[in-house]
C-alpha positions in Angstrom: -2.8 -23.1 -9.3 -5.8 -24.6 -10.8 -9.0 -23.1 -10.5 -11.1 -25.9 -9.6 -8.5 -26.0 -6.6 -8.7 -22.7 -5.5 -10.8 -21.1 -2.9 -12.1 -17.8 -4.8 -16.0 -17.4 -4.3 -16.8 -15.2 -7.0 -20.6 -13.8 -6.7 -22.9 -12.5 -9.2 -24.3 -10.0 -7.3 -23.4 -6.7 -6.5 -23.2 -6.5 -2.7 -25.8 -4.1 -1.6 -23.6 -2.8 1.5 -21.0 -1.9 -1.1 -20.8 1.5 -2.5 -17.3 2.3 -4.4 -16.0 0.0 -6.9 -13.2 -1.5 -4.7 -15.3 -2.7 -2.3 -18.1 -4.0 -4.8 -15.0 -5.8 -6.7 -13.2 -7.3 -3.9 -17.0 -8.7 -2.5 -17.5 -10.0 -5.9 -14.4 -11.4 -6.4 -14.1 -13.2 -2.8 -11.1 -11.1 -1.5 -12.5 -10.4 1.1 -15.6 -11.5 3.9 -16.9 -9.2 6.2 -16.7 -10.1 10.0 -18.2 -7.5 11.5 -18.7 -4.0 10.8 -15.3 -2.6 9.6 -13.9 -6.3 10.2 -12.9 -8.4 7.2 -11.4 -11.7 6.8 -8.8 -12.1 4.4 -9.4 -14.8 1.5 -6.6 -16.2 -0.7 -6.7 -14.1 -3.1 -7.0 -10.9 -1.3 -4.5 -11.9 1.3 -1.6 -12.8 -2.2 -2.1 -9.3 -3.2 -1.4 -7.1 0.0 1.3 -9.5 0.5 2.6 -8.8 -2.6 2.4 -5.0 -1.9 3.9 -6.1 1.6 6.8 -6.8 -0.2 7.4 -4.6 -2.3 7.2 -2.1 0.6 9.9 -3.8 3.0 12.1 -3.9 0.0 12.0 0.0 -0.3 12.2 0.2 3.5 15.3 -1.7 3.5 16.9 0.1 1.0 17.0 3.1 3.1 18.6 1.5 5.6 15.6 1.2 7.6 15.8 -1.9 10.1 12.6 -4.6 10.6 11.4 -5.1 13.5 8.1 -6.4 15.4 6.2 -4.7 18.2 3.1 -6.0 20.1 -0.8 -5.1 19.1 -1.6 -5.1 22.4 0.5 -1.8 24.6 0.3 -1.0 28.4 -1.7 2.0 29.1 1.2 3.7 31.4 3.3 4.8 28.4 0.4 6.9 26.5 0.0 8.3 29.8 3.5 9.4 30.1 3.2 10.9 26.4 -0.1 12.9 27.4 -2.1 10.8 24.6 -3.9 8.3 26.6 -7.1 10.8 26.7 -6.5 13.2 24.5 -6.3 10.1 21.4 -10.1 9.9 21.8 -12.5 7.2 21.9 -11.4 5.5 18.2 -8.5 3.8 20.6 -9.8 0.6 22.1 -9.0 0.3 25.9 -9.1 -3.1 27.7 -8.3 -4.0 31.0 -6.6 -7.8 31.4 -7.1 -10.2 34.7 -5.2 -8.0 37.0 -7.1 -4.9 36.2 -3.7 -3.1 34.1 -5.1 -0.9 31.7 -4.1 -1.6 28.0 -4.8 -0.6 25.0 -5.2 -2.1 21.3 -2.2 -0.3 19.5 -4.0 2.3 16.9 0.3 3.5 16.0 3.4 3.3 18.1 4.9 6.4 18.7 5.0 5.2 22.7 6.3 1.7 22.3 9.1 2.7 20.1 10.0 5.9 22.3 10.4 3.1 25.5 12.4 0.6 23.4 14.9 3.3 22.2 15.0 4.9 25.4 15.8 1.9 27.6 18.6 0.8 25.1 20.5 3.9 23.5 22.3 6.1 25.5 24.7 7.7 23.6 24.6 10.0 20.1 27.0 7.6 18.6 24.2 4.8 17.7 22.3 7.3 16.2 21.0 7.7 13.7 18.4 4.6 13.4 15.0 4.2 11.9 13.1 1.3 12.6 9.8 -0.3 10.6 6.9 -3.0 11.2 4.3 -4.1 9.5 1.4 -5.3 12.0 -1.8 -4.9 12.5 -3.7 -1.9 13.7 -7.1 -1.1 15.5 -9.0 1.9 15.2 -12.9 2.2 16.9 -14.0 4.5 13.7 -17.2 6.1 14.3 -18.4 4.9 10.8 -16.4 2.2 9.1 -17.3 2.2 5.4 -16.0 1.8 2.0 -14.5 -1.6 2.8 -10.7 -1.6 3.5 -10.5 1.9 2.7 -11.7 3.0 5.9 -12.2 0.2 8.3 -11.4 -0.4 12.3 -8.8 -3.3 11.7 -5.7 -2.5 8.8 -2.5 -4.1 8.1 -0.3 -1.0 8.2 3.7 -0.5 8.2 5.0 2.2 10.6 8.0 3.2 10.8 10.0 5.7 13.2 13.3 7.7 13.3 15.5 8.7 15.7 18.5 11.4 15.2 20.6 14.1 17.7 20.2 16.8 15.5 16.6 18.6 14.0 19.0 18.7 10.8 19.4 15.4 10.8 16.2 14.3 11.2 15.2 16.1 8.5 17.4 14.3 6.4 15.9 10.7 7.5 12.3 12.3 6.8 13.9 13.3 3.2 14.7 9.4 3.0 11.4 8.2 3.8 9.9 11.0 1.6 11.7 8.9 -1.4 11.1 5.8 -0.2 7.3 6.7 -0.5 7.7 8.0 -4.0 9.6 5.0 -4.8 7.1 2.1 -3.1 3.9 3.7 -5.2 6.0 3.8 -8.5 7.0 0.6 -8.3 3.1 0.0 -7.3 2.3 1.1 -10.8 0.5 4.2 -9.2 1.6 8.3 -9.4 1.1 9.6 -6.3 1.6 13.4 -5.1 3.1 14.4 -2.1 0.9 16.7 -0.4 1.3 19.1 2.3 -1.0 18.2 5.2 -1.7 18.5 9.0 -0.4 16.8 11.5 -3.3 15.1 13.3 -3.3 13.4 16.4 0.3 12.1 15.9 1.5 16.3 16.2 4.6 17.7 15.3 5.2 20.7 12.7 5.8 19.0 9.2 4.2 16.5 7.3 3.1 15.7 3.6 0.3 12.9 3.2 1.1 10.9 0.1 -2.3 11.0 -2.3 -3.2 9.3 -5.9 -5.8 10.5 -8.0 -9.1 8.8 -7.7 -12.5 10.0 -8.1 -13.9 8.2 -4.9 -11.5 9.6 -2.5 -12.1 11.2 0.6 -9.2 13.6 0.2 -10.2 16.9 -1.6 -6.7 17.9 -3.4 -5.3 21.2 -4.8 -2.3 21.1 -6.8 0.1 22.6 -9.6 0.1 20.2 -12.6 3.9 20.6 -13.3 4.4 18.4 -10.0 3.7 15.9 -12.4 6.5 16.5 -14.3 9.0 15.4 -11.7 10.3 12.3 -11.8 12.1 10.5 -8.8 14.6 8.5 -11.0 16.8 11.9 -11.0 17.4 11.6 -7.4 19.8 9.3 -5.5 19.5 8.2 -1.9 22.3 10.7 -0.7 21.7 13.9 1.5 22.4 16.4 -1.1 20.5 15.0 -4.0 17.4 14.1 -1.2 17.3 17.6 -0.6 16.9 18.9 -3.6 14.0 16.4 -4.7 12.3 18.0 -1.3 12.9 21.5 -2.7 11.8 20.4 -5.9 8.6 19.0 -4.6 8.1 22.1 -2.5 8.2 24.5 -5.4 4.8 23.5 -6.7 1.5 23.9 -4.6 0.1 20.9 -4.0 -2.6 20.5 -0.4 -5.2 19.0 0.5 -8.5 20.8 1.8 -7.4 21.5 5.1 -4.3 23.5 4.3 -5.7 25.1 1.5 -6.1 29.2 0.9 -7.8 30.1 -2.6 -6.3 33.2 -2.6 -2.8 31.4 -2.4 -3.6 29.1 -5.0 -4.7 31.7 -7.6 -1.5 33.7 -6.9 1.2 30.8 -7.1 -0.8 28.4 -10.0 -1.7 29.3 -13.6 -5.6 28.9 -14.4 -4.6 26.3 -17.0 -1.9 24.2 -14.2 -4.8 24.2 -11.4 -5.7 20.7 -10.4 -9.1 20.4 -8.3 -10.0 16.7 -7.8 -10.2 13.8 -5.3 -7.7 11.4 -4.0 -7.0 9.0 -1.8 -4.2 9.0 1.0 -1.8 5.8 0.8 0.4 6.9 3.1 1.9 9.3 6.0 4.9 11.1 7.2 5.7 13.0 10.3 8.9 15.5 11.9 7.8 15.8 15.9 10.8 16.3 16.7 10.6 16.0 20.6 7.2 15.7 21.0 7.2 12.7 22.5 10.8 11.9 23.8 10.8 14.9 25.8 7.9 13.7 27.9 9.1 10.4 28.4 12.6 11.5 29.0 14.3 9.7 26.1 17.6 11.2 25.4 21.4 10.5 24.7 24.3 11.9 25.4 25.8 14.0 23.1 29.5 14.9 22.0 30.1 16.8 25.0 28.5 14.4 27.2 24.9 16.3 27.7 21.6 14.9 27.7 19.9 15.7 24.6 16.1 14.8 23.8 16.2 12.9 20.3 14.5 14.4 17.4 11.8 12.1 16.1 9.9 11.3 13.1 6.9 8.5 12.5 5.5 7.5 8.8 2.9 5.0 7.8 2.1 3.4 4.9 -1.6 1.1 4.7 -0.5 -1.7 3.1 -4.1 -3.3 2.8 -5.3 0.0 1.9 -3.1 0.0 -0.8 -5.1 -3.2 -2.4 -8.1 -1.0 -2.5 -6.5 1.9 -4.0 -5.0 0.4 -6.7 -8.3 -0.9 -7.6 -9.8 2.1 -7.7 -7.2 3.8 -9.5 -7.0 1.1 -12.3 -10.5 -0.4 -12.7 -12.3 0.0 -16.5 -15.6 -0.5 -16.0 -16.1 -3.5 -14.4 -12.3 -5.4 -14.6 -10.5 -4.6 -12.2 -6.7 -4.1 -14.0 -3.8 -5.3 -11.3 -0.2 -4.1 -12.1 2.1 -6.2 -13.1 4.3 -6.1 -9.8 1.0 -7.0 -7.4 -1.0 -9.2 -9.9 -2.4 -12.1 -7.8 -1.5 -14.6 -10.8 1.2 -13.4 -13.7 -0.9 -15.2 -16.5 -4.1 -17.4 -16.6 -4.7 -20.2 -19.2 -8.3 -20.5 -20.7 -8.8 -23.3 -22.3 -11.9 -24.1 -24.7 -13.3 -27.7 -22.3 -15.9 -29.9 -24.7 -17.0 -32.9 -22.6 -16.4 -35.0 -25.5 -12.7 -33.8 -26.4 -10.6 -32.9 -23.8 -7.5 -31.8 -26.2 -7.3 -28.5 -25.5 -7.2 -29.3 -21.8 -4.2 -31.4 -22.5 -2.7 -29.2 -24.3 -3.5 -26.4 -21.5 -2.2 -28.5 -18.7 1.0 -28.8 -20.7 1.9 -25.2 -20.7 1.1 -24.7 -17.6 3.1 -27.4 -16.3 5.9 -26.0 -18.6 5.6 -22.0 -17.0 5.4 -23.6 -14.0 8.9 -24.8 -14.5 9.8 -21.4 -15.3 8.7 -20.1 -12.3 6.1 -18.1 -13.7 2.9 -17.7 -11.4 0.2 -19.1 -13.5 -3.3 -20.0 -12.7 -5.1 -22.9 -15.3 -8.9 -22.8 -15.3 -10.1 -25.9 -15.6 -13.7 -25.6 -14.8 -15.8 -27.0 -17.8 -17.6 -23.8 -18.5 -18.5 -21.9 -22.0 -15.7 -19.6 -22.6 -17.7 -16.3 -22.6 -18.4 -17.1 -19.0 -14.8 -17.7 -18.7 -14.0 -14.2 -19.8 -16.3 -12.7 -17.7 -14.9 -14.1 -15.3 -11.3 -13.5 -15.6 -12.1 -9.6 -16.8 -13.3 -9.3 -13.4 -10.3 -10.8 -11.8 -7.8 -8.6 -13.9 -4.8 -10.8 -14.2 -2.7 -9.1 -16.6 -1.9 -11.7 -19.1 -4.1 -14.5 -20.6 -3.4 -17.5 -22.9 -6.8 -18.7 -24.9 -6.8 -22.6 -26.2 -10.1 -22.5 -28.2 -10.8 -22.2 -31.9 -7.9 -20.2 -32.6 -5.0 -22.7 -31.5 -3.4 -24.8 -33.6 -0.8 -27.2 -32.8 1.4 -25.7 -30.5 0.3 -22.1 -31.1 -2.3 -20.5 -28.8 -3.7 -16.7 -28.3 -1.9 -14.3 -26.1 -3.1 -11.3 -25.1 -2.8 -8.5 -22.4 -6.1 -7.7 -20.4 -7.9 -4.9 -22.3 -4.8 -5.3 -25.5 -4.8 -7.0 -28.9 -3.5 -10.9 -28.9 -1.3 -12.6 -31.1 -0.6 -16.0 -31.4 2.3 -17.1 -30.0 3.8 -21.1 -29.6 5.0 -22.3 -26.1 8.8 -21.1 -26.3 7.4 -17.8 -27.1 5.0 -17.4 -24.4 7.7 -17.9 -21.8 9.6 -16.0 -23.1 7.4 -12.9 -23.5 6.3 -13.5 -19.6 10.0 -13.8 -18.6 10.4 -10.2 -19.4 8.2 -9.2 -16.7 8.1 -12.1 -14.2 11.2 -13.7 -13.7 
């Protein structure tokens, strides 16, 4: 992509409304565009990034044998009111009324449309089990929307729900999506911690929010160090070893402020293993069990022919949360730093542009025409600018790689450098090579 080309209106100033350094950074770098209060539009360069974390999530979804699927924003008021939820969920749920006076109801999750899909189409134990996933978008009236896409009324969220016969197995599909988690924010270039937490307004009797370190986060946490330590590589999508990463996870305290006890703390964590700091939730898992299939009558026949209520589970992820988070867990000072796997760009070229010799262009448009060809992403500025402007610029923007064509280049060797790391010159060949490692 060329710069001069691409639709990224990067301001100067920091926006007044703005007050942690996600939001201020994604303003500045024209991410995002406020609509309305908690409303954004998503610009190009926001909208690559959460789909690049889009990705990235489905992939782990799929690998757990979860199945894709898309439901409607918009749900018919009849089946919250069959759940009990309709007035209990509060007034963050927008209700609407269409020409024939049916009450409806923006979808703020989906515990009730999934519950009347499964119900009206399995019947028997043998199908079971299943978990199905979307990623849609989701409306919630907050009181006080704020802190960008952190907390705002629209969000781009996966959801995904189980289904099993047995509360055994059901805890077994929660142990999946438990990994799955760990796996998506690894792979996300972010340590997150599993966390003991209440229920909410989705109920049911076990849940874990999933919570990375971050100074500006809402989430007060409480947690043994060693959890740390654990690594999900030593676990294998298979019951046994699922349940021992569980078990392993359990050993260690780790809550957030609303489950925690001092007194527990002190007894079960070493002064020097205590960890009191902020975080921010990325995402959300839930056993109900019958919760809801029992008042809406959704059950199956089991192996000796009688009606049994399925066990359920329900477990979010906010995917344009996530392109928030990362930013705030990565940002130095004033660049934000993009991981590799969600980078809106893989490298950018900055060329040295003189009005009166326009070599280095050349010689820029070359190598990008040749990564191109390699597939890797690459963005060329081309904007005739002084070159400390330049960096400023693409500081800000934190794509991980840059290639400088200035005073340093000669022939076919140019400076390449990681964001915030030491260059060395490298010739063409050598660049895509050194990219291929990471890219293609």
């Amino acid at each position: 992509m060329l710069l001069s080309k691409l639709f990224i209106p990067i301001t100067k100033d920091l926006p007044a409304e703005a007050k942690i350094k996600s939001h201020q950074l994604m303003l500045r770098t024209g991410m995002i565009r406020q609509s309305s209060a908690g409303i954004y539009s998503w610009l190009p360069l926001g909208f690559k990034v959460m789909k690049k974390i889009e990705k990235i999530v489905r992939e782990e979804q799929n690998n757990i044998g979860a199945q894709e699927m898309l439901m409607p924003t918009i749900q018919p008021a009849d089946i919250w009111k069959e759940s009990g939820r309709y007035d209990d969920y509060g007034e963050e749920m927008l209700r609407i009324s269409d020409r024939q006076k049916r009450e409806m109801l923006y979808g703020p999750t989906n515990e009730e449309q999934i519950t009347e899909i499964f119900r009206s189409s399995v019947k028997s134990y043998k199908l079971l089990p299943q978990i199905f996933y979307h990623i849609q978008w989701k409306f919630r009236d907050e009181l006080r929307p704020r802190f960008g896409v952190m907390r705002c009324r629209e969000f781009y969220m996966k959801d995904a729900y189980s289904f099993d016969l047995t509360e055994n197995e059901a805890v077994h599909s929660y142990n999946k999506m438990f990994y799955a988690y760990l796996k998506t924010f690894q792979r996300l270039g972010l340590k997150s911690i599993p966390m003991k937490a209440e229920t909410g307004p989705i109920g049911g009797d076990l849940s874990h929010e999933f919570i990375i370190l971050a100074d500006t986060g809402e989430s007060k946490i409480f947690a043994d160090k060693k959890i740390f330590d654990i690594k999900v590589e030593e676990f294998k999508n298979n019951e046994s070893s699922l349940k021992k990463m569980r078990e392993n996870f359990s050993k260690y305290y780790a809550v957030t402020d609303d489950k925690f006890k001092k007194d527990e703390f002190d007894k079960n964590v070493k002064k020097s293993d205590q960890l009191q700091t902020k975080g921010i939730e990325v995402g959300h898992i839930f056993y109900f069990g019958d919760k809801y299939s029992k008042p809406m009558n959704c059950s199956v026949d089991n192996k000796d022919g009688k009606k049994t209520f399925v066990k359920m589970g329900s477990y979010g992820i906010g995917v344009s949360r996530l392109v928030a988070a990362i930013i705030e867990a990565k940002y130095n000072n004033e660049k934000m730093k993009w991981p590799i796997s969600v980078s809106p760009f893989d490298v950018v070229i900055i060329p040295s542009i003189n009005k009166n010799d326009n070599s280095n262009l050349k010689k820029a448009t070359k190598l990008y025409l040749e990564l191109k060809k390699n597939n890797i992403d690459v963005l060329l500025d081309d904007i005739d600018e002084n070159l400390a402007n330049k960096f400023k610029k693409h500081d800000l923007l934190g794509i991980p790689f840059q290639i400088i064509i200035g005073s340093k280049s000669q022939d076919d060797e140019f400076e390449f450098k990681e964001i915030d790391g030491k260059s060395k010159m490298l010739n063409s060949n050598n660049i895509t090579k050194e990219l291929k490692k990471y890219f293609v």
